[in-house]
C-alpha positions, 0 to 999 in steps of 0.5 A: 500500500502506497504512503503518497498520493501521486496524480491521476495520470492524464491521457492525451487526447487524439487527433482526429484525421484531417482534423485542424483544431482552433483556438482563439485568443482574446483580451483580459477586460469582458466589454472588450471580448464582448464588443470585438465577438461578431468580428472574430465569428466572421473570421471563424465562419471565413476559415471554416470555410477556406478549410473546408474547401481544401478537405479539411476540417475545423473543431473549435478547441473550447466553446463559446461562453453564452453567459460571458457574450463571447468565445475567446480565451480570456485568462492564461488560467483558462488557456491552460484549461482548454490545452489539456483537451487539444491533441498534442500533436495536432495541427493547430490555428490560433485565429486573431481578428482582436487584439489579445493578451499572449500569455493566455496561449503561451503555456499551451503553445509551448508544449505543442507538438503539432505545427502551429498556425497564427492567423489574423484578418485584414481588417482595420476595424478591429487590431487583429493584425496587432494581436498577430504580430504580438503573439508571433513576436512572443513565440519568437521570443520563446522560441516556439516553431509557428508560421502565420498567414492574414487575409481579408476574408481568406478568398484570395489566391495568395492566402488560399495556396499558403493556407493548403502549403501549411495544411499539407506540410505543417510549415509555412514559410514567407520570402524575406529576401528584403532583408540584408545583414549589415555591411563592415563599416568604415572605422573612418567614417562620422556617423560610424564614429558617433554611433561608436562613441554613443554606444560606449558613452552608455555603457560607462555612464549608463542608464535607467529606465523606470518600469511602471509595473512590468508585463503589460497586456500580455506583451511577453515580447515587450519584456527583455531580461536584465541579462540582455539589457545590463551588457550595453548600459541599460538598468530598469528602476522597477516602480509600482503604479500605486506610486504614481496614483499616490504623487498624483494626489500630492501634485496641487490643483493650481499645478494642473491648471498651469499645464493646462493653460499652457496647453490651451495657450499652444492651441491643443483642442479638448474636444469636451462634454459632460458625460464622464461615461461617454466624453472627455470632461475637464476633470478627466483632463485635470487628472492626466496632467497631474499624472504627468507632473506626477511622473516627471517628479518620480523619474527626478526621484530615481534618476530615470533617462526613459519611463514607461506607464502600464496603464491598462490592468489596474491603473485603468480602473482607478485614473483617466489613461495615461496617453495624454501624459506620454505625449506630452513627455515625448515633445521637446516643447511641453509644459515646464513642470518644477521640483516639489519644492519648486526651485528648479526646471525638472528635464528642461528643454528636453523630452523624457522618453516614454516607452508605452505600454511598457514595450522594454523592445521600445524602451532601448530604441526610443533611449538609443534614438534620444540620444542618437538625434539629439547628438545629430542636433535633430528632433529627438521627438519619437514614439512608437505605434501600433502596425494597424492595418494598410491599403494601397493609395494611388499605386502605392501601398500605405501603411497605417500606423496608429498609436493607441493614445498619444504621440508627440506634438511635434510629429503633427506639426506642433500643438495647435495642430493636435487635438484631444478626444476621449478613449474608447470605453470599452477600452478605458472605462474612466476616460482621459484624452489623447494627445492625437492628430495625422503625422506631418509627411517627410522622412522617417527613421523606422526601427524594432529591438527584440528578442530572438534566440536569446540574443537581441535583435534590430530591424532597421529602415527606411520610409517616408510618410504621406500626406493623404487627401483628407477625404482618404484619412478620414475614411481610415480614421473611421475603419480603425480609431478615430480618436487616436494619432495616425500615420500614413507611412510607406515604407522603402523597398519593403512589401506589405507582406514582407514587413508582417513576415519578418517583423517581430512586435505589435509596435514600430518605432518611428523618428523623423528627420529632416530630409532623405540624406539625413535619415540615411546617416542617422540609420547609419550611426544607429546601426553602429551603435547596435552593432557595437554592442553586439546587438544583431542589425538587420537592414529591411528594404531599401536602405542607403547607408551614409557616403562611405560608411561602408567599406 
């Protein structure tokens, strides 16, 4: 007679032939998953149908909760619930048309055997195509085999033939010939020699980054280890919000007002009501520009070179967002806000760099960009954005980049051309403003760290943004967020299939510059500096390295 108590083996359940399994992933807040339910029905209905066609079929790996409005996974708890019912080596779609938290999926994705399809609808109604970059970016970061596919409605030739390609082979590979290692440089050359000087500048000074509550939305990709980041310079400050929601109460009225008035008097427009449940209100606004007085104050406490807010689970329920605060940081031209007891400037004349989200992947490009652009005497206003969606304009295709909240008022050209709408409440129950507007057209510097193999990455490139007729941004405005900053970028030599094949992250970091030759030396001189700290650099597209920079 046995003394312990063992468990109950668990049998693995079998794959039933020409069976695909699917599961479908969702958001951690119910109006959200509510909300977003009808637009992944129609994804589901779409696959099922495509699958069908090709001899297969579907079998839902959980059911949808009647009770709860919607049938997506909603906890990493649940996802580990419904992996237990799912044959390990079966074939496997994780279908996306909302954004969705990954660490829901990643215990069960992990130990899969079978092969693993990601897939997401073109649709800029809803951020399927940002929840698929996310998750394929987190499996990355984890190293779990997947491939990925997305489709307007998965009629299509193009997505029809990946799609059979997977079914037949379990793999699914897309060309991503546009992208080159970086060349050996010229040790001779300016820009290699700043972007030299700059990477060994940070590891002897170094620098800190404060983290307001780590792991945000289920960004496992947005989290990058200190083993990682410590080698070139980089430590995190770890702060806990409830710090921020305490100095927000310290902060007085009269210092709100100040900010408040300074805004006004740079021509930002509040667009105002009265219903807190539906509309931005003054008291929403009062509260947000205490947080970002709040937050330069905690940032001088510790001695932070960057910062970045959480915001969602947790503060959102007790605050207005934090977007309009995280704009406002990114400018060079903001509000002065004054230590505690008022005897100086706190960060005068200079941006403190906020990585949203708390994306660490942003975190290193944004401190790298600030440092590289004010070197260079440049703007050093940058921000990253959400890949959203995109469609071809007058031959070209034109990417929109759409930040959830707030971007620096410098990209739209200045204040008095941005302006401030409530967030949604399904996503922020207790309001707060954007800082919002379309970004102004010229050159842009676009990048992404992440981790891959346990080593960091960087995509490097370049594009420009577009000014569209108003008539065509108002219509994507309409089919995304209306009330978020959104940017018409048409990237350099990189296809829109190319850039969702090969790029590993729901953001994109974006700088501009002022003209063409000046973007191709600020790449420059941050492709040295990645490259010295034996960050792996990846050129994508058409990318025209400084003169002589390379040997």
């Amino acid at each position: 007679m046995t003394r312990y108590r063992f468990p109950e083996p668990v049998p693995a359940p079998t794959a039933a032939p020409r069976t695909v399994y699917l599961v479908a992933n969702g958001d951690l807040r119910p109006a959200a998953n509510v909300t977003c339910w009808p637009v992944q029905r129609r994804l589901e209905a779409d696959l099922a149908r495509a699958v069908s066609a090709l001899g297969w079929t579907i079998r839902r790996a959980h059911e949808v909760d009647e009770a709860a409005g919607h049938g997506f996974i909603d906890s990493q708890r649940r996802g580990i619930e419904v992996f237990r019912t799912v044959p390990p080596d079966a074939p496997l779609l994780v279908a996306e048309a909302v954004w969705q938290y990954s660490h829901h999926l990643l215990a069960g994705l992990r130990s899969h055997r079978g092969p693993i399809l990601v897939v997401a609808n073109w649709d800029g109604g809803f951020p399927g195509l940002v929840g698929l970059l996310n998750l394929t970016a987190s499996l990355t970061k984890a190293g779990v085999d997947h491939s990925s596919l997305w489709s307007a409605d998965f009629t299509d030739d193009w997505a029809v033939a990946g799609l059979k390609t997977w079914l037949d082979t379990g793999k699914l590979v897309h060309p991503t010939d546009h992208v080159h290692d970086l060349p050996a440089l010229d040790d001779a050359a300016e820009e290699v020699r700043l972007g030299r000087a700059l990477a060994a500048d940070l590891v002897r000074r170094k620098a800190i980054i404060g983290v307001f509550d780590e792991g945000c939305m289920g960004m496992y990709n947005a989290i990058i280890d200190d083993e990682l980041l410590n080698p070139l310079g980089i430590y995190k400050e770890r702060l806990s919000q409830s710090s921020l929601v305490a100095e927000m109460a310290r902060v007085d009225d009269s210092e709100a007002d100040a900010v408040r008035a300074w805004l006004d008097e740079a021509g930002l427009r509040f667009h105002l009501g009265t219903d807190e449940a539906t509309e931005l209100t003054d008291a929403q606004v009062h509260s947000q520009l205490k947080m970002y007085v709040a937050a330069l104050r905690i940032a001088d406490d510790f001695g932070l070179d960057a910062v970045g807010i959480q915001y969602q689970q947790g503060l959102k329920d007790t605050v207005p967002a934090s977007d309009l605060a995280e704009g406002l940081l990114n400018n060079v031209s903001r509000p002065p806000v004054r230590s505690r007891d008022g005897s100086r400037e706190l960060y005068p004349g200079v941006p403190l760099p906020h990585f949203n989200e708390v994306d660490e992947g942003v975190a290193v490009d944004a401190l790298v960009t600030n440092r590289i652009w004010t070197a260079m005497r440049l703007d050093p206003a940058t921000t990253l954005h959400d890949v959203r969606w995109g469609e071809e304009y007058d031959g070209e295709f034109v990417w929109t980049f759409m930040i959830s909240g707030a971007v620096p008022a410098s990209h739209h050209g200045g204040y008095d051309r941005s302006y401030s709408r409530r967030q949604p409440p399904m996503f922020f129950p207790l309001g707060g403003g954007t800082l919002s507007g379309c970004s102004k057209p010229g050159e842009i510097v676009w990048s992404r760290v992440y981790v891959h193999g346990g080593a960091l990455h960087v995509d490097l490139g370049r594009a420009h943004v577009v000014a569209l007729p108003e008539a065509e941004t108002t219509r994507r405005l309409a089919l995304t967020n209306p009330e978020w900053p959104i940017m018409h970028a048409v990237l350099h030599g990189v296809s829109r299939n190319q850039f969702m094949a090969k790029h590993k992250a729901n953001h994109v970091q974006v700088a501009y510059a002022p003209d063409a030759e000046t973007a191709d030396r600020a790449l420059t001189v941050k492709a040295a500096l990645f490259a010295e700290w034996g960050v792996t650099v990846h050129l994508c597209g058409d990318v025209q390295l400084a003169e002589a920079a390379a040997r």
